[in-house]
C-alpha positions in Angstrom: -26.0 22.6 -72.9 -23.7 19.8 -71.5 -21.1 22.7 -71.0 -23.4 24.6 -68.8 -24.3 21.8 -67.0 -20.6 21.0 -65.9 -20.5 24.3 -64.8 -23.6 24.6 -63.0 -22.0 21.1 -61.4 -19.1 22.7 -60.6 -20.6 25.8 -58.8 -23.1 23.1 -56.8 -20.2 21.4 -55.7 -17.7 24.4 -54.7 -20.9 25.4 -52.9 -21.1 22.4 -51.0 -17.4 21.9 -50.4 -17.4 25.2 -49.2 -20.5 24.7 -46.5 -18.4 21.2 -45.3 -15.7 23.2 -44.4 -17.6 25.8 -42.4 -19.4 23.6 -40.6 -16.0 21.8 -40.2 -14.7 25.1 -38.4 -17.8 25.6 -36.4 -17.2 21.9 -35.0 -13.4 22.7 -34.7 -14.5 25.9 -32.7 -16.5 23.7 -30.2 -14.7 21.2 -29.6 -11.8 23.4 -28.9 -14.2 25.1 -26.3 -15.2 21.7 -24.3 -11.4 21.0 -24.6 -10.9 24.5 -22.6 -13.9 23.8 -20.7 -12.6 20.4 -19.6 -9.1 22.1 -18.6 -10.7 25.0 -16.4 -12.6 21.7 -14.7 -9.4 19.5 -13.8 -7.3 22.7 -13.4 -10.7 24.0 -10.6 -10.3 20.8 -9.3 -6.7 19.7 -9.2 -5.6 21.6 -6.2 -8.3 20.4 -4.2 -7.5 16.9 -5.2 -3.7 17.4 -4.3 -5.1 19.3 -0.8 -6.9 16.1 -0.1 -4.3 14.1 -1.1 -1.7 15.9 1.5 -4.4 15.8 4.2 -4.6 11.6 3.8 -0.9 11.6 3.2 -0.1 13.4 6.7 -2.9 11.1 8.4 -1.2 8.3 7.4 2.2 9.6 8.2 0.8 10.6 11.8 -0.7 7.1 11.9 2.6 5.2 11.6 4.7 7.5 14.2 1.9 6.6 16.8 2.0 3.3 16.3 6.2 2.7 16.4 5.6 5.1 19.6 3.1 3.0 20.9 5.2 0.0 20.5 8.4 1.5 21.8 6.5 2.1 25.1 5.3 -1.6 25.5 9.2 -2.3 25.0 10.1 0.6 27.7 7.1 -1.1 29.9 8.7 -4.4 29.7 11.8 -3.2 32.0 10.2 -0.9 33.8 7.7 -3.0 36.1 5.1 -2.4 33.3 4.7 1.5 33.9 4.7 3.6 30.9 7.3 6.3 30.3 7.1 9.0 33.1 10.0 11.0 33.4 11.2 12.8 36.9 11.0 10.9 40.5 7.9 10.1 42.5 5.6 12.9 42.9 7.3 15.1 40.1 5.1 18.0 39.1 3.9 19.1 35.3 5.8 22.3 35.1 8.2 24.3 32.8 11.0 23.2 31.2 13.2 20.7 33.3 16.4 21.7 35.0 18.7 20.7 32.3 18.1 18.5 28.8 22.1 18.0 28.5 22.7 16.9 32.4 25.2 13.7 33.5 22.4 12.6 35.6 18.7 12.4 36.5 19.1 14.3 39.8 20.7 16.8 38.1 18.3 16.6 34.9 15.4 16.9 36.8 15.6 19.1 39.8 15.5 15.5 41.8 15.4 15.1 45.6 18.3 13.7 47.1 16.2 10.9 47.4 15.2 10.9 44.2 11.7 12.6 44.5 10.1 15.1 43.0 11.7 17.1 40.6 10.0 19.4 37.8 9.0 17.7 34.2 7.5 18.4 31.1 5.2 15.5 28.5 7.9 16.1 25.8 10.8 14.7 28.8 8.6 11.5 29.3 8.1 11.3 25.4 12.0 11.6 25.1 12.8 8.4 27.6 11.6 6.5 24.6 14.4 8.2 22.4 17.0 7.6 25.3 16.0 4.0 26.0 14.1 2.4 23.0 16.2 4.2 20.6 12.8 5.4 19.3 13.9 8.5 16.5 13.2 12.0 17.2 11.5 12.1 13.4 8.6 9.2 14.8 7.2 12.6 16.6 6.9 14.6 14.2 3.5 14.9 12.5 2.9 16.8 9.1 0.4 18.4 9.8 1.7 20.2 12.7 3.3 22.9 11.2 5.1 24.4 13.9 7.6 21.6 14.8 10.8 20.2 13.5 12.3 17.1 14.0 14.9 17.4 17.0 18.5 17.4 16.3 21.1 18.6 19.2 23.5 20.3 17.0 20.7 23.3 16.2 21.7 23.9 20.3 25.1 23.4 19.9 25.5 19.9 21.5 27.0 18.7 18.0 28.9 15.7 19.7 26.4 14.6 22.0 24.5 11.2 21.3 20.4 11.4 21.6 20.6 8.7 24.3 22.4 11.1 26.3 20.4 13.4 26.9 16.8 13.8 28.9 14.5 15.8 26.2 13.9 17.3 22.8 16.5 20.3 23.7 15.9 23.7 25.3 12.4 24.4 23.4 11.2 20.5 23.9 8.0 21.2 22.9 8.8 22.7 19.3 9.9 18.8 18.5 7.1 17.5 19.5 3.4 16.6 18.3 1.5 14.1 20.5 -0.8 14.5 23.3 0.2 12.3 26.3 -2.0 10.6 28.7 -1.1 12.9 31.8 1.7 10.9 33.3 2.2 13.2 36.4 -0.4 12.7 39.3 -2.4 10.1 40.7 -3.2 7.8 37.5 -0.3 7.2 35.2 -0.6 4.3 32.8 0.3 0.4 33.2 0.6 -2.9 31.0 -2.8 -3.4 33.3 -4.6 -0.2 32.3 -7.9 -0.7 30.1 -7.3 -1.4 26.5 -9.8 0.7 25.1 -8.1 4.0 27.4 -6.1 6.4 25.3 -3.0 7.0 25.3 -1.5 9.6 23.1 -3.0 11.4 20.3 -2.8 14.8 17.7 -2.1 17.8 19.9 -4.6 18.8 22.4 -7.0 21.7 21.2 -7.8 23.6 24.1 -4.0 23.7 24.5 -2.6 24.5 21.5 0.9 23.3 19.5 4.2 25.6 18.6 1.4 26.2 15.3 -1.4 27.3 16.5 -3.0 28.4 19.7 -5.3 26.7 21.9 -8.8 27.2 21.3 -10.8 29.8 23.0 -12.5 28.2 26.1 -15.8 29.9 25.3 -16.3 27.7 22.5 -16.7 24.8 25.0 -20.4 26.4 25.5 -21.2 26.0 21.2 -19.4 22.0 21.5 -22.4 19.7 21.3 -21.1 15.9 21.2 -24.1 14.5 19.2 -25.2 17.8 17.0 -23.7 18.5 13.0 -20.4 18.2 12.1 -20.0 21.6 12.4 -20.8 21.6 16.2 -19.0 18.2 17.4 -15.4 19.3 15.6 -15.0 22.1 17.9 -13.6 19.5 20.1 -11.4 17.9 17.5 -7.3 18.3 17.2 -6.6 21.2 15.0 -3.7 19.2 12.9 -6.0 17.4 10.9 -8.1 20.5 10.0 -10.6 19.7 13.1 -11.7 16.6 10.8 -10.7 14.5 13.6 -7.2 13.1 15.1 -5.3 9.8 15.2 -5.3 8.0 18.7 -3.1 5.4 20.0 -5.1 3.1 22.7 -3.1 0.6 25.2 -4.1 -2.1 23.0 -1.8 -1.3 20.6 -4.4 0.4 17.6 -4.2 3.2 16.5 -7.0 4.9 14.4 -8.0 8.1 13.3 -11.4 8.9 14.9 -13.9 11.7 14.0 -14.8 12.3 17.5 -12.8 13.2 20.3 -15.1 11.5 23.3 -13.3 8.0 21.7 -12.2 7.2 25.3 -13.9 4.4 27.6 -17.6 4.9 28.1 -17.7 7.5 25.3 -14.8 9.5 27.4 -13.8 12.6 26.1 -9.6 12.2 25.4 -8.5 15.5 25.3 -10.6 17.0 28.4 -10.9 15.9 32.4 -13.9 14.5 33.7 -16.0 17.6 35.8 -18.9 15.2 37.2 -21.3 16.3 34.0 -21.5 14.8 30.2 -18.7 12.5 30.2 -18.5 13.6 25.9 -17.6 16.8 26.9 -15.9 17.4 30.6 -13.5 20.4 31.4 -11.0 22.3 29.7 -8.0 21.2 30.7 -5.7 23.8 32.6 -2.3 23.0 32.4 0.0 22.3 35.5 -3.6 22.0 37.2 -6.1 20.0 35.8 -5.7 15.6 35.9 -7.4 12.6 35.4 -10.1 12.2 37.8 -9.9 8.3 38.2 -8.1 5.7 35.9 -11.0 4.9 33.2 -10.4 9.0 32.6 -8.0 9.4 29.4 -7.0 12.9 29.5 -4.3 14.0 27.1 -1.9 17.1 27.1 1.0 18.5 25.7 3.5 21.0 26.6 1.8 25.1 26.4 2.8 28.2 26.6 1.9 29.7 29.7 4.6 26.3 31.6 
């Protein structure tokens, strides 16, 4: 009878041993599945994290090259009776690409008057007067999220021994080395040490104008642009380089910050557009070689396009 019982133990416990180490395995086979589960998560997630990441990281990045180029100019102002970098003589035009980047002179660089007048310029050959004479490097404008442009060296045009503070722009295809939006230096308003501190003056790429990257947006899409609508309607009118999520400004106090809005000028001023006479938010699309700054509380920034 004891033997029987021992036995009878024996099964009991094999059966219960036996039920542990299913149940063991059916735990095992969950908590391999949330450990899969967890993985498929962070590996759903992970790219969006690094995308985000590289978006803040080129912000940044864009940040810091307006703010040396922002200072450089103060330095440029300083000996040059407080007026900002403008390249070309008196009453030089915003036109095509200038006479020659690799010139001895102005006059010849330029296309100047024998007086030293006029002459045909481009944003890029006022940008590069801060290369020439702050020493300002051609890597400062250069912004990572503007695919389309390298930094400038002259030895990609065969100008291997020729110093950067020798020449008068960003080579042959200037605008291909270039990023920023400029306050439009050529016509009636260029900037001062005495302009407003609150005016803008350079910025992401202009979107109705386009970069080496990407082209200018469709004018049409001025009509869908409503200032104080969703996000979806007010980044029509951001800079493209930072996904239309908005665009780093420089001001002539010296900030720069990265804004969600584009009309981040005085009075609500729209940066990247001229003022027509109607909503001051929105304004005109800017034609290049035509269109300017209709009084001097008007920022109004351009780059380089195409069609000059």
């Amino acid at each position: 009878m004891q033997q029987s019982d021992k036995w009878g133990n024996l099964r009991l416990a094999g059966r219960v041993s036996m039920g542990q180490l299913s149940e063991s395995k059916k735990l095992a086979r969950v908590e391999v599945l949330v450990v899969v589960l967890v993985c498929l998560f962070l590996l759903g997630i992970f790219p969006l994290a690094c995308r985000k990441s590289r978006l803040i990281d080129s912000r940044m990045t864009c940040g810091i090259n307006l703010s040396s180029i922002g200072k450089a100019m103060q330095i440029y102002a300083q000996d040059y009776d407080g007026e900002f970098p403008r390249a070309g003589g008196k009453n030089g035009i915003w036109g095509g690409r200038i006479q020659s980047w690799i010139a001895d002179n102005p006059f010849v660089a330029y296309g100047l008057n024998a007086d030293g007048t006029g002459g045909k310029v481009k944003i890029t050959s006022s940008f590069y007067l801060l290369v020439k004479y702050t020493e300002v490097s051609p890597k400062r404008f250069i912004c990572k999220g503007d695919k389309g442009v390298t930094e400038f060296d002259p030895a990609d045009y065969a100008a291997i021994d020729t110093k950067l503070t020798d020449l008068w722009d960003f080579g042959p295809e200037a605008r291909e080395h270039c990023s920023y939006s400029y306050h439009m230096p050529y016509g009636p308003y260029p900037l001062t040490t005495s302009s407003e501190p609150d005016i803008a003056v350079a910025a992401d790429p202009n979107p109705w104008i386009g970069s080496p990257s990407v082209k200018g947006k469709d004018p049409s899409l001025m009509g869908l642009y409503e200032p104080t609508r969703s996000k979806e309607k007010y980044k029509i009118g951001n800079a493209i380089t930072h996904q239309e999520e908005g665009q780093n400004v420089l001001f002539m106090g010296g900030f720069v910050s990265f804004v969600e809005l584009p009309f981040c000028g005085i009075n609500e001023d729209n940066i990247y557009t001229f003022w027509d006479g109607g909503d001051i938010r929105r304004g005109g699309v800017p034609i290049p070689g035509v269109s300017e700054p209709q009084d001097r509380l008007d920022s109004f920034l351009v780059n380089d396009a195409d069609s000059l």
